[in-house]
C-alpha positions as CSV (number, residue, x, y, z in Angstrom):
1,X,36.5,13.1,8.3
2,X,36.4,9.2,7.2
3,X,34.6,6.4,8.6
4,X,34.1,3.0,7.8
5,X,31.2,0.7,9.3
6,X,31.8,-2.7,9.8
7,X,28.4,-4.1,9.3
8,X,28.2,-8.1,8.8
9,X,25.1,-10.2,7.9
10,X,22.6,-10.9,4.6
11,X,20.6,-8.1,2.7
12,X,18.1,-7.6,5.5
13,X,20.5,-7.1,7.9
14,X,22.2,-4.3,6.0
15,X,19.1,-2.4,5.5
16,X,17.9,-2.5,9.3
17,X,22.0,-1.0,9.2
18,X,20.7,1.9,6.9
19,X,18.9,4.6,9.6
20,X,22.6,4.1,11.5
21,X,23.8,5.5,8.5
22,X,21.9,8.3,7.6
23,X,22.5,9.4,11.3
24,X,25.7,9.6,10.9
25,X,25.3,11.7,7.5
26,X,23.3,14.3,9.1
27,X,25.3,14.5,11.5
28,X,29.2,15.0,9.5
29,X,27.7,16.1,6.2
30,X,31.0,16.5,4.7
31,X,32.3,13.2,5.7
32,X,33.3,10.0,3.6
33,X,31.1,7.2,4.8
34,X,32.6,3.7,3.6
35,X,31.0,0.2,4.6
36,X,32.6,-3.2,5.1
37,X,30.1,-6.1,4.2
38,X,30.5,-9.5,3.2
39,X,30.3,-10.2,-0.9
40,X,26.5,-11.6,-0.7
41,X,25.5,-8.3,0.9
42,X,27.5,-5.5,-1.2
43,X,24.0,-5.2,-3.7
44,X,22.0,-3.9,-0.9
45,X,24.0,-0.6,-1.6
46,X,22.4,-0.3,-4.9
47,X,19.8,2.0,-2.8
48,X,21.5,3.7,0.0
49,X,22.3,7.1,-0.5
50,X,24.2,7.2,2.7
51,X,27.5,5.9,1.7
52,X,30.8,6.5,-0.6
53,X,32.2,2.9,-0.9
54,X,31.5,-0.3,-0.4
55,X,34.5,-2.3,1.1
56,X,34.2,-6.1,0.8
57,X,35.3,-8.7,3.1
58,X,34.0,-12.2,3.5
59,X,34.0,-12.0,7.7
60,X,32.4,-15.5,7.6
61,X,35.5,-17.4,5.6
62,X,38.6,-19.1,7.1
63,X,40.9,-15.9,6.4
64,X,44.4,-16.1,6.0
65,X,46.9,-14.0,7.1
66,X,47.4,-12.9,3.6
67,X,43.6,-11.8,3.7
68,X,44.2,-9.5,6.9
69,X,47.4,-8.5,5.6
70,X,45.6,-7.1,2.3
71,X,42.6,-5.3,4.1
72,X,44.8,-3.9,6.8
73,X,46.2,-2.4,3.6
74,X,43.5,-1.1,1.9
75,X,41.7,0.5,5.3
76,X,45.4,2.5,5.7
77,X,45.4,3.9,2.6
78,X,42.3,5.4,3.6
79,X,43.1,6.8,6.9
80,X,40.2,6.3,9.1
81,X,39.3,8.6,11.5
82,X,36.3,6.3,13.1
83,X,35.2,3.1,12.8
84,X,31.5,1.6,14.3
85,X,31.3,-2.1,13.9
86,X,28.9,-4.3,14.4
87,X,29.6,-8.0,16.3
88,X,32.4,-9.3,14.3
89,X,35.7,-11.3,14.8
90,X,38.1,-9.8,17.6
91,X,41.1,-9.9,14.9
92,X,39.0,-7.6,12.4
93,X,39.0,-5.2,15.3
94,X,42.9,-5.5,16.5
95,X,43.5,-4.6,12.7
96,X,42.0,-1.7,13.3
97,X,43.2,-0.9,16.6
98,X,46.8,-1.7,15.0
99,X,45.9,0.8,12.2
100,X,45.3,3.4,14.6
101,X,42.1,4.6,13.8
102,X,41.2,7.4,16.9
103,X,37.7,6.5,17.5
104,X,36.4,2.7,17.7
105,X,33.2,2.0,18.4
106,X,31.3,-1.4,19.3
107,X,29.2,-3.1,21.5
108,X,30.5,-4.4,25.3
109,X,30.6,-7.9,24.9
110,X,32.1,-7.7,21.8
111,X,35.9,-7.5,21.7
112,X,35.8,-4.4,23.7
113,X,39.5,-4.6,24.7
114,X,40.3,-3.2,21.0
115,X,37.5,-0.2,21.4
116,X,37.8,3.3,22.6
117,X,34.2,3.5,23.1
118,X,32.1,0.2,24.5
119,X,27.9,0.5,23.9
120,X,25.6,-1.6,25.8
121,X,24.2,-4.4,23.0
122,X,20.6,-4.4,24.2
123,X,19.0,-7.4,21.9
124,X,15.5,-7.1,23.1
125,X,15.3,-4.1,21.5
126,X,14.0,-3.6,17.3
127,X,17.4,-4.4,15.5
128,X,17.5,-1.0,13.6
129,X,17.5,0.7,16.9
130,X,19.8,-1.3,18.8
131,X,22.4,-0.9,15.5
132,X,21.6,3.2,16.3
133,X,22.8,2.9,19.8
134,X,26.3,2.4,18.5
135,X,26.7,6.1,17.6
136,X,26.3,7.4,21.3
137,X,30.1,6.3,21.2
138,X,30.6,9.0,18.6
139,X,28.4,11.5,21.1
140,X,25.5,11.3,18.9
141,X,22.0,10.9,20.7
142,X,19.5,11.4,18.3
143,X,16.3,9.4,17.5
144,X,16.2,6.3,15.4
145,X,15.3,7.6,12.3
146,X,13.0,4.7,10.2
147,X,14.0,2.9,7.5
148,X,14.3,4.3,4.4
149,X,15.9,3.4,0.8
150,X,16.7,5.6,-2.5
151,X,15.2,3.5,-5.2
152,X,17.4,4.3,-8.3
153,X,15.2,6.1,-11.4
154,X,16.3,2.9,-14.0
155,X,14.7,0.4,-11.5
156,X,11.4,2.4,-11.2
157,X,11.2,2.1,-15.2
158,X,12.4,-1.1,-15.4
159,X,9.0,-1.9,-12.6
160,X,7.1,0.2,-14.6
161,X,7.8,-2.2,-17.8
162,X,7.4,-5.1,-16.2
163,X,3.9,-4.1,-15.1
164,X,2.9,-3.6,-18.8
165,X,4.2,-6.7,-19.7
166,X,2.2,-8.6,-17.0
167,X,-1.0,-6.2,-17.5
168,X,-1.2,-5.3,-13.9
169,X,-0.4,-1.5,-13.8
170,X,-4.0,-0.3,-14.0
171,X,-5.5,-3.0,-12.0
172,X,-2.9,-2.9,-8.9
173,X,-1.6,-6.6,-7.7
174,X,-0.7,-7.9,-4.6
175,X,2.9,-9.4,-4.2
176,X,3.0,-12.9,-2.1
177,X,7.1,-13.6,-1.0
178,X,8.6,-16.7,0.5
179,X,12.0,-16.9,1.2
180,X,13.2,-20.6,2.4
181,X,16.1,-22.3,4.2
182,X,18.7,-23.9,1.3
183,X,16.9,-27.1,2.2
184,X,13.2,-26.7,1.9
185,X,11.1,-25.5,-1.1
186,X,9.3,-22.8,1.6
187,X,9.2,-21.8,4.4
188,X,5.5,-21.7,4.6
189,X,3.7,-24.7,3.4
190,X,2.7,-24.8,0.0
191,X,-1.0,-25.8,1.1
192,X,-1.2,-23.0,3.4
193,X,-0.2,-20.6,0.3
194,X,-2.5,-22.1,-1.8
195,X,-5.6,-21.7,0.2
196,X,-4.8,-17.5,1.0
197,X,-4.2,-17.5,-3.0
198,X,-7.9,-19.1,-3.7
199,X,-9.1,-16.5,-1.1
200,X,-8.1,-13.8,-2.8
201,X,-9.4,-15.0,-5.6
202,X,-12.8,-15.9,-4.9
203,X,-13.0,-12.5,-3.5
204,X,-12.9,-10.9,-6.9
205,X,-11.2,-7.6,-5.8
206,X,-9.5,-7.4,-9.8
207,X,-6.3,-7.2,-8.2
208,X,-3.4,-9.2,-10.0
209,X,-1.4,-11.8,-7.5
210,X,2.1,-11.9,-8.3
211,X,4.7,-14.1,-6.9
212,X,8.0,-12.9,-6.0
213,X,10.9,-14.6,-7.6
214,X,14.5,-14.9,-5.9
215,X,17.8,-17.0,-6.2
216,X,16.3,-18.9,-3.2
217,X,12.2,-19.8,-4.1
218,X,12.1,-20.9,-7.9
219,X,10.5,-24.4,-6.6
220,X,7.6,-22.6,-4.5
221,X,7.0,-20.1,-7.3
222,X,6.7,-23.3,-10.1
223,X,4.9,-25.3,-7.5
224,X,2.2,-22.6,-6.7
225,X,1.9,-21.9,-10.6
226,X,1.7,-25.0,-11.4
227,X,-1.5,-25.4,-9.1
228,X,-2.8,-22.2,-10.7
229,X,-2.3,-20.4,-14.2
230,X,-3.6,-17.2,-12.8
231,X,-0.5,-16.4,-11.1
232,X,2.4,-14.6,-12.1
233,X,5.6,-14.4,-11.6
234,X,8.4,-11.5,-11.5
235,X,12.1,-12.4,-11.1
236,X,13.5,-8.6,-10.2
237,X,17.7,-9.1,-11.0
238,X,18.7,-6.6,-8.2
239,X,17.7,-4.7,-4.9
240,X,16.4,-2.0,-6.4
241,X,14.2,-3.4,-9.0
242,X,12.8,-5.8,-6.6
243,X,12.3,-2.4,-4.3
244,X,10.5,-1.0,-7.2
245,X,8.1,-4.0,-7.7
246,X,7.1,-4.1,-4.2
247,X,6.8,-0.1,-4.1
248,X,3.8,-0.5,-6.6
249,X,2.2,-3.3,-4.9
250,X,-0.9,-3.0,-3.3
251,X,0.3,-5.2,-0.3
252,X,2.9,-7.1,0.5
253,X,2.8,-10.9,2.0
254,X,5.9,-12.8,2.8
255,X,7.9,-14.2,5.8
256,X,10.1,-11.9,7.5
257,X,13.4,-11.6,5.0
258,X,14.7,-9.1,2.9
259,X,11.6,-8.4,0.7
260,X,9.8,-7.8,3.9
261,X,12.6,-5.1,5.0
262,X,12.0,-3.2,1.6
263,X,8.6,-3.6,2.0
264,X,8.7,-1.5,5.0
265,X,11.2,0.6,3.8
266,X,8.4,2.0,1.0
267,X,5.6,2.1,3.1
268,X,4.2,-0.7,1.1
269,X,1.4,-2.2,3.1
270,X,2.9,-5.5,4.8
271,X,1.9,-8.6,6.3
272,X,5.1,-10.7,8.4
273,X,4.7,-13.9,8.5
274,X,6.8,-14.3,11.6
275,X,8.2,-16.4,14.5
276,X,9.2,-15.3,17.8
277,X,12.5,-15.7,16.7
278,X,13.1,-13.3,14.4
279,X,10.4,-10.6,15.3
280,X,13.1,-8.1,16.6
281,X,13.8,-7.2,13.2
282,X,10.4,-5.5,12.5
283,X,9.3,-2.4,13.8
284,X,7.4,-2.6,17.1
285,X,4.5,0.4,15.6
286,X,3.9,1.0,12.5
287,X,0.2,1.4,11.4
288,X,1.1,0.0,7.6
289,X,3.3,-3.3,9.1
290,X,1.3,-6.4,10.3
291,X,2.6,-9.2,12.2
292,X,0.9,-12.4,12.1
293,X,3.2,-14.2,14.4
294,X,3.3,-18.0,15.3
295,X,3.3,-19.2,19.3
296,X,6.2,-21.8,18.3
297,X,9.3,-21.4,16.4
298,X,7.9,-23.0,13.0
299,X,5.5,-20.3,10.4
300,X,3.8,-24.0,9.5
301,X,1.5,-23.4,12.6
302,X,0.3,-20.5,11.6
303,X,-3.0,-21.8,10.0
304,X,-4.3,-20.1,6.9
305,X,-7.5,-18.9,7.8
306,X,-5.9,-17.2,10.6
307,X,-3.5,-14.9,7.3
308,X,-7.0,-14.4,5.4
309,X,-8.2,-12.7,8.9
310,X,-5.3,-11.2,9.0
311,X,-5.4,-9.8,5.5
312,X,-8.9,-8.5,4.8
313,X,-9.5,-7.5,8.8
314,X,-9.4,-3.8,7.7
């Protein structure tokens, strides 16, 4: 048995994708499992253990027909027998249809013309589990399984050096995240950063904090060092070694984004900074996973004092 997962959307969004996955593996043990993600998000792969192949298509960019000519191609070579897709275009799924894989599965109000089997989207729910619904259109009504990742041995050791370097494997640290739009240096003020940071410190617990570098946050992490030389900084070149890093942490402190979704995934203790927008994609209970939420749509009015609560309230 093949099947391929259409499954759209940044890093985070792949790895809320992940407990879908390794449903589906329990379930057809044997089978090749194949995923069809945009080029930004193939690295997220790097620690599921779920899946064969990652499939690349950029479901976001004015395709030409050449483009749907090319993967209609590649997805017959590999003769489908299934498909689950998340919300994408309504052409990605008449290729299929065209293709004639048997069993095509979506959401209702999704292009459901092209589907064999049509699953109620129920958005209220946490994202993870409203991806899972998708397989009872493969006859599969299991529990949600949480999410989990396979952190590879190389990035563990690679974590494991860089801990040395920075002098913070014996005394533990505590990893601070902010991931911003393309536009602003945070998402959090930097004020509001640097008064939880002098917290911390003036509470002299020994541990080390460390900022969390990305493609996205290089002017937070110089402006927050800049302000204080006790900080430091880790730049982790992939998914998995940034997994690693937050796997030895102590805690974890960041607005809801993709370190966040790795924090969870490796029961790191986390704190969500988080809006009412976006707090669907973090589990409703888990006893390790705090949410300090803000009453508007903007993590600016979440006041300081109110994280510092937050963090030492245990």
């Amino acid at each position: 048995m093949r099947v391929l997962a259409l499954v759209p959307g940044e890093i985070g969004n792949q790895i809320l994708f992940f407990p879908t996955l390794e449903t589906i593996r329990k379930q057809y043990p044997q089978a090749a499992i194949d995923v069809l993600v945009e080029p930004r998000s193939k690295k997220a792969y790097r620690v599921c253990k779920n899946v064969d192949d990652v499939l690349v298509f950029d479901f976001q960019d004015r395709n030409s027909f050449a483009d749907y000519l090319n993967l209609l191609g590649i997805i017959r070579d590999r003769e489908y027998d299934a498909f689950v897709s998340l919300k994408t275009s309504w052409r990605i799924k008449l290729l299929l249809w065209l293709n004639g894989i048997p069993t095509r599965v979506g959401y209702q109000d999704d292009s459901a013309l092209y589907l064999s089997a049509a699953v109620a989207r129920k958005p209220e729910q946490y994202t993870a589990q409203m991806y899972h619904d998708l397989l009872t259109g493969l006859g599969i009504k299991t529990a949600c399984p949480p999410v989990k990742i396979n952190v590879p041995k190389e990035d563990i050791s690679w974590a494991e050096s860089e801990q040395q370097r920075l002098a913070i494997k014996d005394s533990g640290y505590i990893v601070l995240g902010d991931e911003p739009s393309p536009e602003a240096v945070s998402a959090y003020p930097i004020k509001s950063w640097q008064t939880i940071i002098n917290d911390i410190e003036q509470r002299k617990t020994g541990l080390a904090i460390v900022l969390l570098q990305t493609d996205n946050n290089q002017a937070w992490v110089t402006a927050l060092i800049s302000a204080n030389g006790n900080l430091k900084a880790i730049a982790p070149p992939d998914v998995g070694k940034m997994a690693a890093i937050i796997a030895g942490a102590n805690l974890m402190l960041c607005n809801n984004s993709t370190p966040v979704q790795l924090s969870i995934a490796t029961d790191t203790y986390t704190f969500a900074l988080s809006t009412p927008q976006d707090s669907s994609t973090i589990p409703p209970a888990k006893d390790n996973c705090i949410i300090i939420k803000s009453n508007t749509n903007n993590l600016e009015d979440i006041k300081p004092e109110t994280v510092i609560e937050q963090l030492w309230s245990k």
